[in-house]
DRENSENU-879664 format. One line per field, with one value per residue: residue number from 0; residue in three letters; x, y, z of N, C-alpha, C, O in turn. Coordinates in nm, 2 decimals. Layout:
nr: (NUM, ...)
rest: (ala, ...)
n.u: (X, ...)
n.v: (Y, ...)
n.w: (Z, ...)
ca.u: (X, ...)
ca.v: (Y, ...)
ca.w: (Z, ...)
c.u: (X, ...)
c.v: (Y, ...)
c.w: (Z, ...)
o.u: (X, ...)
o.v: (Y, ...)
o.w: (Z, ...)
! end
This chain:
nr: (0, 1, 2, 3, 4, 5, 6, 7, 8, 9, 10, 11, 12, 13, 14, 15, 16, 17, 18, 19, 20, 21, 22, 23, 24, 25, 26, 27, 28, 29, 30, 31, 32, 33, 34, 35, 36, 37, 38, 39, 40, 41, 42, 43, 44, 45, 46, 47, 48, 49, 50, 51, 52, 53, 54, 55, 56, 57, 58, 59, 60, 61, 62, 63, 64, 65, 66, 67, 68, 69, 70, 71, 72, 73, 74, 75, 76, 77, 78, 79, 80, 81, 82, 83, 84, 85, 86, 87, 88, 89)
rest: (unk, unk, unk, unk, unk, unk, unk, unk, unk, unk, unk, unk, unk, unk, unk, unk, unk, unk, unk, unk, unk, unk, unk, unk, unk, unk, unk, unk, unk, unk, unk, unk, unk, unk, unk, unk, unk, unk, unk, unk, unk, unk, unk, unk, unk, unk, unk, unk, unk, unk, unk, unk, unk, unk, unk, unk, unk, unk, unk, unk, unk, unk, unk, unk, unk, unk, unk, unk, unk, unk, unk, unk, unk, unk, unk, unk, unk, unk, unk, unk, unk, unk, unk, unk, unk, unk, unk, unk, unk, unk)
n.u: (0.09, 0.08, 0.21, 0.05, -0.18, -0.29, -0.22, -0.48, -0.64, -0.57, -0.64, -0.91, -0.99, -0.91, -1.10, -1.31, -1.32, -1.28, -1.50, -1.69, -1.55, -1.58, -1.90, -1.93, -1.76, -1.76, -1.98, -2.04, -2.22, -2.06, -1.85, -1.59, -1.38, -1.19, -1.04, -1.00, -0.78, -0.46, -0.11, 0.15, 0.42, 0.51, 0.59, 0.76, 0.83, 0.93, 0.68, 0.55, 0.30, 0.38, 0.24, 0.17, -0.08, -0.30, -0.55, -0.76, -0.95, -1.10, -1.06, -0.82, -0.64, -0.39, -0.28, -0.15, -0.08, -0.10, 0.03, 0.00, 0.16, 0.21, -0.07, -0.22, -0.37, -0.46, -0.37, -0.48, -0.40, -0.51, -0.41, -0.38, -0.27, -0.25, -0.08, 0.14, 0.42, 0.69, 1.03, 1.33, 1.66, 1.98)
n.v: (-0.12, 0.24, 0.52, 0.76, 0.66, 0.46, 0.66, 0.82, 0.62, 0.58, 0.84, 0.79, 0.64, 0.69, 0.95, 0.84, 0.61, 0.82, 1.02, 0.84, 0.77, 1.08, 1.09, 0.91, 0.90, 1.20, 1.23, 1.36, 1.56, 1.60, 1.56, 1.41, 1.50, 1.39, 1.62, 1.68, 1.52, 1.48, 1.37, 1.30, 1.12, 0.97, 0.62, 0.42, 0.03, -0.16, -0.38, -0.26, -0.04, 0.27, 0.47, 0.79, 0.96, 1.20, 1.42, 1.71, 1.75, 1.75, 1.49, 1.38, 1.14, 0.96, 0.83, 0.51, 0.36, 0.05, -0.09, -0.39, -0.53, -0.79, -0.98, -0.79, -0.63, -0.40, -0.24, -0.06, 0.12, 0.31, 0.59, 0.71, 1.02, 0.96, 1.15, 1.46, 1.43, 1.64, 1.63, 1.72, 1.74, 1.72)
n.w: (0.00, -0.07, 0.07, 0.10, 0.02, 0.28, 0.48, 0.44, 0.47, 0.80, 0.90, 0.84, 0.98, 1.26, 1.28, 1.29, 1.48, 1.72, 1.72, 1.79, 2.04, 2.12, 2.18, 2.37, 2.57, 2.66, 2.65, 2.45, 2.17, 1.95, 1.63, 1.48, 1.19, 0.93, 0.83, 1.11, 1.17, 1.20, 1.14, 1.30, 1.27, 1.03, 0.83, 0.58, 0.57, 0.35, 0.28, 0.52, 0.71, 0.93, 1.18, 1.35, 1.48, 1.58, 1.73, 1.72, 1.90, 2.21, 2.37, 2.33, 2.27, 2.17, 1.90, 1.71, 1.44, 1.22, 0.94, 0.84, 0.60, 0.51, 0.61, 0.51, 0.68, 0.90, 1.20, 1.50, 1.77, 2.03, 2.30, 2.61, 2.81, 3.09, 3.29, 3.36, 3.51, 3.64, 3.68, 3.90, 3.78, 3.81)
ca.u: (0.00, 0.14, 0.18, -0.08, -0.36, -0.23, -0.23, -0.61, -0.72, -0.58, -0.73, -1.06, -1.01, -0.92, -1.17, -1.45, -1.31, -1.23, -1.67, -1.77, -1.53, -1.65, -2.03, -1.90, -1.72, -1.79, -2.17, -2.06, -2.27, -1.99, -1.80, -1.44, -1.39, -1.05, -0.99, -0.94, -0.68, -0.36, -0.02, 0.28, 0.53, 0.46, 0.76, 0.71, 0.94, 0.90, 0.53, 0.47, 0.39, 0.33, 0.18, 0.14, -0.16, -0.37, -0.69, -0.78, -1.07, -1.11, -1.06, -0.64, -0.63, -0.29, -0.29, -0.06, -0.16, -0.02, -0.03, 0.11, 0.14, 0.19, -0.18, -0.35, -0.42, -0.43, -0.40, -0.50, -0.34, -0.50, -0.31, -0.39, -0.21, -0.25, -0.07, 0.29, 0.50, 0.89, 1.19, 1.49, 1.80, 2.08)
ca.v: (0.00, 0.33, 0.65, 0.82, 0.57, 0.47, 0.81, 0.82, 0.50, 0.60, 0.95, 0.77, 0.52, 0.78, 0.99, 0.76, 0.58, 0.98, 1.00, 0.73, 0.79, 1.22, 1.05, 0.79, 0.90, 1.27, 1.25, 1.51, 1.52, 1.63, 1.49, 1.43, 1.45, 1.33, 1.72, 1.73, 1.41, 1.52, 1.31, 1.30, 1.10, 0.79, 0.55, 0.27, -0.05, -0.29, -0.37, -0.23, 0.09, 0.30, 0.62, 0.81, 1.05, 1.28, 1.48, 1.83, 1.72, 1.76, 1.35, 1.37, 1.05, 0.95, 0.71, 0.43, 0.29, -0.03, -0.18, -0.54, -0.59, -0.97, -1.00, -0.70, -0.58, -0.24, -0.19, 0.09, 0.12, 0.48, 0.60, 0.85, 1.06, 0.98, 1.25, 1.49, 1.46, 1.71, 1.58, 1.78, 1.68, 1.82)
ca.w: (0.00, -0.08, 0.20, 0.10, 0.08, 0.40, 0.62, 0.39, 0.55, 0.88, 0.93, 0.85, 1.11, 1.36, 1.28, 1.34, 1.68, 1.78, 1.68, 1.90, 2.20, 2.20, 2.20, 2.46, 2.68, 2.63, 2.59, 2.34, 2.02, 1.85, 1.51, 1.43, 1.05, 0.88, 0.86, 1.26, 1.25, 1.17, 1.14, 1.37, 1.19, 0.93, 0.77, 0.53, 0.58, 0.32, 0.26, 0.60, 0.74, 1.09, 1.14, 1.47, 1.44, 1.68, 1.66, 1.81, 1.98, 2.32, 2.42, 2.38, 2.23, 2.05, 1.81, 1.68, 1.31, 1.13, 0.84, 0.80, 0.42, 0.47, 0.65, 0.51, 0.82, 1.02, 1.38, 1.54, 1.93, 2.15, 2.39, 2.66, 2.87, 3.26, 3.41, 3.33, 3.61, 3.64, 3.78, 3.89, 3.74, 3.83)
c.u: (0.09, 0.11, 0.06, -0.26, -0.39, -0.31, -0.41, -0.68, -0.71, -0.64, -0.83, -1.08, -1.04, -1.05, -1.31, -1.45, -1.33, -1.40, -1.67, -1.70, -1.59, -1.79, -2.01, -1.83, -1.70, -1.91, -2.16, -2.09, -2.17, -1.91, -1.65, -1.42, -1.20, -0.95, -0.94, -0.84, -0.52, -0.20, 0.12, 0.41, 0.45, 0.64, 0.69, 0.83, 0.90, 0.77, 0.47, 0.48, 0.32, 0.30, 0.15, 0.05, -0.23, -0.51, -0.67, -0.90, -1.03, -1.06, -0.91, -0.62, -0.47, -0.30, -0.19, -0.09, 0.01, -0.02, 0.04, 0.07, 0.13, 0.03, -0.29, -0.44, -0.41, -0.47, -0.41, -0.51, -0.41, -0.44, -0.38, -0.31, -0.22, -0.20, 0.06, 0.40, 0.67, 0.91, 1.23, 1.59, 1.90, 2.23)
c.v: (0.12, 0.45, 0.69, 0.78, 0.49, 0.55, 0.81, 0.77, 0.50, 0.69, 0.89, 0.70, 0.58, 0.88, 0.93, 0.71, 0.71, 0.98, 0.94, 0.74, 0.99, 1.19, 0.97, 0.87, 1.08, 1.31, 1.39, 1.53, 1.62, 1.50, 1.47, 1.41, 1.39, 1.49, 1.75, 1.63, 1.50, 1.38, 1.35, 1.28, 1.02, 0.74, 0.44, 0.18, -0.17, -0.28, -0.33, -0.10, 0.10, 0.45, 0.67, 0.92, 1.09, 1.36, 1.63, 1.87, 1.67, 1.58, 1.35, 1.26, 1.03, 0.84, 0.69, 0.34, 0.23, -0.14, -0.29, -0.59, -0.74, -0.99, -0.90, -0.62, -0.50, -0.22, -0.08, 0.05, 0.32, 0.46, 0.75, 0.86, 1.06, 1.13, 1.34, 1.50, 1.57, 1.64, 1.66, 1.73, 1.77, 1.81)
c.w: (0.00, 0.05, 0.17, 0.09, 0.21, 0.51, 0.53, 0.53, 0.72, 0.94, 0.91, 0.96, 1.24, 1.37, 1.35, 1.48, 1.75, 1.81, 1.80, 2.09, 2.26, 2.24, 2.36, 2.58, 2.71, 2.70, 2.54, 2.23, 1.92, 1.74, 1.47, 1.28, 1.06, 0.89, 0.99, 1.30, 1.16, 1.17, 1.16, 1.31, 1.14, 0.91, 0.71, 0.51, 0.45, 0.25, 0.39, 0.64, 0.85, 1.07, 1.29, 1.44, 1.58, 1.62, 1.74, 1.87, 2.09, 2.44, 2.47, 2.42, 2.15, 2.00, 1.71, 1.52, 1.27, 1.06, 0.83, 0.69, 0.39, 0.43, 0.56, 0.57, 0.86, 1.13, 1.42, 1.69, 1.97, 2.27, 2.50, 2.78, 3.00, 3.36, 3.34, 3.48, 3.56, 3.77, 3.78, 3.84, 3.75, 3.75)
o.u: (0.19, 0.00, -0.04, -0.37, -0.50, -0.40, -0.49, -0.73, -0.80, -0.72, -0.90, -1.18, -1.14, -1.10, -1.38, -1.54, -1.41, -1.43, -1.67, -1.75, -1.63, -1.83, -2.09, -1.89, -1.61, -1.94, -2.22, -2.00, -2.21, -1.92, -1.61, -1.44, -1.13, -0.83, -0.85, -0.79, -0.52, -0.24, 0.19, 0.49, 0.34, 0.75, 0.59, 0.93, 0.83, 0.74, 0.35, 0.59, 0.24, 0.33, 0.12, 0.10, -0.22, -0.55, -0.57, -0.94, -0.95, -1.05, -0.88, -0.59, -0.45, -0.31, -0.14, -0.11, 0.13, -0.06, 0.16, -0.02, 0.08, -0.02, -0.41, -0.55, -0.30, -0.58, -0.34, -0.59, -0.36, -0.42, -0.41, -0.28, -0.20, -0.25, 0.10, 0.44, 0.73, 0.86, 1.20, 1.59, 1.91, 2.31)
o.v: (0.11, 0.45, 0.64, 0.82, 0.46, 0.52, 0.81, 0.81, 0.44, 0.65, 0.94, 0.70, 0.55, 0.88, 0.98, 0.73, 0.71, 0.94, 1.01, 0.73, 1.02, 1.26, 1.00, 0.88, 1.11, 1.40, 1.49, 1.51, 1.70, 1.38, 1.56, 1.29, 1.37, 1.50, 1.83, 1.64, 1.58, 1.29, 1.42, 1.37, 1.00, 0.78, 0.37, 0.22, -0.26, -0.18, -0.35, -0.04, 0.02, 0.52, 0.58, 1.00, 1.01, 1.36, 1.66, 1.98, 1.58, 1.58, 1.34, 1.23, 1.11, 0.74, 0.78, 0.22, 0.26, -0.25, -0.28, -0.67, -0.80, -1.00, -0.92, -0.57, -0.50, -0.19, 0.00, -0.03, 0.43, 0.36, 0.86, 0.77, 1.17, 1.19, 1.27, 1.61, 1.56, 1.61, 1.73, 1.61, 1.89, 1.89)
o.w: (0.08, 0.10, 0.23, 0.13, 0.24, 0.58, 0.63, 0.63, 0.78, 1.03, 1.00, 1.03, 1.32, 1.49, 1.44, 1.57, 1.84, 1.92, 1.90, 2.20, 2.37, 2.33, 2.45, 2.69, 2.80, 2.78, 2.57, 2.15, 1.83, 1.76, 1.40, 1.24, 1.15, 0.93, 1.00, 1.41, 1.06, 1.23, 1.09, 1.30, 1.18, 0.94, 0.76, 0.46, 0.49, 0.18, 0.41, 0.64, 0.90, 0.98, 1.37, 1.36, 1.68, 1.50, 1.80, 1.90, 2.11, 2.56, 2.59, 2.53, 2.07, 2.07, 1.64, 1.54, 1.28, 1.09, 0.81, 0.67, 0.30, 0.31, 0.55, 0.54, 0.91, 1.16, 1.37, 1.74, 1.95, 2.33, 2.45, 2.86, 3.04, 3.45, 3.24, 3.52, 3.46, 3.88, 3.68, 3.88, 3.70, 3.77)
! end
């Protein structure tokens, strides 16, 4: 699969989970389109590729996309932020 139909297929992916968790866990009848996902880094290895993307909806979800060209397959990992702690370092 080529980058760009790729980062396509991922922004839709995200988009939609993004949808169902501002309904869910929200109870916000709001919408995430493909225009609110954006892309962090990508890289294609081979026949496979990875994609780190985000949205700018209020959830502050990150998300992990990946394609395994063998299988045909795309995983999609969210990630959220628990807490920021600072250290000192001296």
């Amino acid at each position: 699969m080529n980058v760009e139909k790729f980062l396509k297929i991922c922004k839709e992916k995200v988009a939609q989970y993004e949808t169902e968790l501002l309904n869910y866990d929200l109870a916000c009848p709001e919408h995430c389109s493909t225009d609110d996902v954006y892309v962090v880094w990508s890289t294609k290895v081979l026949q496979n590729n990875k994609a780190l993307l985000a949205t700018n909806k209020p959830v502050q979800t990150y998300y992990e996309a990946t394609y395994n060209g063998d299988k045909g397959e795309l995983y999609l990992d969210a990630y959220r932020k628990l807490e920021n702690q600072s250290f000192k370092i001296d």
